[in-house]
Structures are given as C-alpha cells and as structure tokens.
N, C-alpha and C positions, 0 to 999 in steps of 0.2 A: 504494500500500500504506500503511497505516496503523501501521505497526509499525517502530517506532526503540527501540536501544538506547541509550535517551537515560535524562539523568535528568527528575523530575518537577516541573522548576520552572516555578514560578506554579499548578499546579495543587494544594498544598497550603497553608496558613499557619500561622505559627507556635503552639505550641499554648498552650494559656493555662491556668496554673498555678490549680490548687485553692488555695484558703486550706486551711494547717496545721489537719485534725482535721474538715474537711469533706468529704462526698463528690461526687464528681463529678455534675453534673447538664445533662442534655443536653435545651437546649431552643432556640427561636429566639426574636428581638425585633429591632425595625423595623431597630436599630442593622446588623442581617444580611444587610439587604436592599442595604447602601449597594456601591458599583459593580455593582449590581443595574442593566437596563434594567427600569423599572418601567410602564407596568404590561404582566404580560406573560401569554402564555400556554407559554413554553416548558419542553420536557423538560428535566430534567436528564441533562447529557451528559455525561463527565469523560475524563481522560487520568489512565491510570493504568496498575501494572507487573503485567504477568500471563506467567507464564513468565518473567520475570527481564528483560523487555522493556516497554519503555515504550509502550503501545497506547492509539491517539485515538479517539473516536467510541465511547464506551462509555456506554450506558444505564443508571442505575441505575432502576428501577422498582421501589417499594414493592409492586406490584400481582403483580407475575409472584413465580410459586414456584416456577422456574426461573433458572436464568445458561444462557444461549444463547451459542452461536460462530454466527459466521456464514464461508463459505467464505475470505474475502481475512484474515484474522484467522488461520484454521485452517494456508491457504497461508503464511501471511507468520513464523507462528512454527515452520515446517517441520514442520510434523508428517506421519505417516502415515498410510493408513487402519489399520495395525497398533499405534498408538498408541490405538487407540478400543477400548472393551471396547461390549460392547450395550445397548444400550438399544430397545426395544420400542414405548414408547407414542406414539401420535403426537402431534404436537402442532398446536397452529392458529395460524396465520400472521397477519402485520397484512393482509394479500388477505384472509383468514376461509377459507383453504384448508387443507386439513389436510395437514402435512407429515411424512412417516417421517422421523427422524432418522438421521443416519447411525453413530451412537454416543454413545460419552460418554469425557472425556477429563478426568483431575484434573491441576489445575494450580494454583502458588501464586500470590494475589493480594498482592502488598504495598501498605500502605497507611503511608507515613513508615517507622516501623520495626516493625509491625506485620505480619502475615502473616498468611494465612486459604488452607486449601487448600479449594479451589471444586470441583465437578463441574460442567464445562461439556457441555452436551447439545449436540452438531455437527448442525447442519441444513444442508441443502444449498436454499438459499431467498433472496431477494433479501431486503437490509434497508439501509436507509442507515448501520445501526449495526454495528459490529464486533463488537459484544460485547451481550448484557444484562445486569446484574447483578441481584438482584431479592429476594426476604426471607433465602433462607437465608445467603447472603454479608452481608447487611445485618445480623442475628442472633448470628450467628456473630462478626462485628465488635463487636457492640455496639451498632450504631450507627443514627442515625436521619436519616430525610433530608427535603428540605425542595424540595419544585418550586419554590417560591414565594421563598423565598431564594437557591436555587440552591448548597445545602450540602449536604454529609453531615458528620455529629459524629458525633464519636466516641471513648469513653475511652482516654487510652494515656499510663500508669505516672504517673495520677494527675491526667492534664490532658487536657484535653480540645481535641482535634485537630482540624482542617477538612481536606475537601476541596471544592475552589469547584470550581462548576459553569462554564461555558463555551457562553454564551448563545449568540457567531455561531457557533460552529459546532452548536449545536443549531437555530438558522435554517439552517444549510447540510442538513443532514439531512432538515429539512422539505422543503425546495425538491427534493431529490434522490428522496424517497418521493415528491413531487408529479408530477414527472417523469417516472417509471419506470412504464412501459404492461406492465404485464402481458402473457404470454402469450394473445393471444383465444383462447379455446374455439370449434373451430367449431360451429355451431346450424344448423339446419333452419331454413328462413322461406318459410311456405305463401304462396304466389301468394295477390296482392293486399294482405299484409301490411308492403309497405314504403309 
C-alpha cells in the first residue's frame, strides 16, 4: 500500500521569499535541474497528503483534465463505494481501453500549508500510479510544473514553494507498467493463420 500517515519530508523545499513590492513569478532555470538525473525522460511522480494522508506514486500530468484514484489508493485511505457520488463518462486508460468509472470522490490535497479540495474520478483499472493529479489541481494551486526539472511551483503567502519530483520511483513505475500483461482478449485465428 502506498498510503502512510506520514509527514512530507524531502518531498517539498523551503520556499523562497519574494523581494518587498515584487510579485511572485513562477518559472524554471538550469539552476532547477541540479539533483536532477539528467538527461532524462521521466514523469513526474511526487509524495504528497491527500485525505490528510501522506500518499506515494502520485502523477502530476499537465496533460490530463482529470485527478484519477486508482483502486490500492481508494482501499488504502478506507473509503467506500458510499463515499462516491456518480460520475458517468468514461474515461480511456494508459491500455487505450475505455474504462467506467466507478465515481467520484472530493478530497483535500495539501500542499506545505496550502490546501486544494480535488475531485478525484475512482477507476477500477491497473496503473502503476496511485493517484493522477492533472490541470484543475495544478490551476487551482496556482501552480506550474516542470517534467524536465522534476518540480511543481507554486505561490504560497508570497513565496514561492516547490514540490520535487522523485525520479527512482518514477523508474519504479515505468518498470511496473512495463510489466503488467494485460488481461488477453480472447480472438478467433482462422486455420493457417499462425
């Protein structure tokens, strides 16, 4: 299980104070990259508090305009199927299969001393990730993220805050979606066809 009530150290740094009468501006530079492994191609992954629980293996995705639960995340911070209000649309999986959801559940994310209440959409679908996080949490925060630094920034009471990404275990992730064989479909194969 992926889910400890822990706090969140090493996954944030200290925030770094605006100059008097300037406003905050959220950007990256090389200096961003350093205990970066360079050069890379990974996701950003973080450990952060959702439900008042410190949860590992969480995707931030610029791309997605959703926040996903995945099952062991949904189990692990006890929730029920009566905790889910509906949701309807389907959605499509990293397989490219379309998955029903099996609701939707709000819950607050904390971020240092920040808070952002998420709708998380419950799928019942394999994912190496616990979690997605994805614009509207991003948005909602403020804040901007970086695959390539392996950040998210973000404003909070005037300074502007990190959360570091967490390279081996978004190699851990890969290897586990590398892994993980799908259900086979089974298919018809006309004699002579193998």
């Amino acid at each position: 299980m992926s889910v400890s009530q822990c706090s969140e150290e090493g996954s944030s740094s200290r925030p770094k104070k605006a100059r008097p009468g300037t406003s905050v501006v959220l950007g990256f530079s090389e200096e961003d990259k350093r205990g970066t492994i360079q050069l890379h191609d990974d996701a950003l992954v973080v450990t952060i508090r959702i439900g008042g629980y410190g949860v590992k293996r969480v995707m931030v995705d610029d791309g997605s305009a959703a926040e996903v639960m995945y099952p062991d995340l949904f189990r692990g911070l006890n929730l029920k199927p009566e905790d889910l209000t509906t949701y309807n649309s389907p959605l499509v999986g990293f397989e490219g299969k379309s998955v029903t959801p099996l609701g939707m559940v709000r819950l607050p994310v904390q971020t240092g001393s920040d808070m952002v209440e998420v709708d998380f959409i419950v799928v019942d679908a394999f994912s190496p990730y616990t979690a997605i996080l994805g614009r509207p949490w991003l948005h909602a925060l403020g804040a901007v993220s970086s695959t390539l630094h392996q950040k998210v920034k973000y404003p909070s009471g005037g300074e502007v805050s990190e959360i570091l990404g967490n390279q081996n275990m978004a190699r851990q992730c890969m290897i586990m979606a590398i892994q993980h064989r799908p259900e086979t479909s089974t298919s018809a194969v006309a004699e002579g066809d193998l």
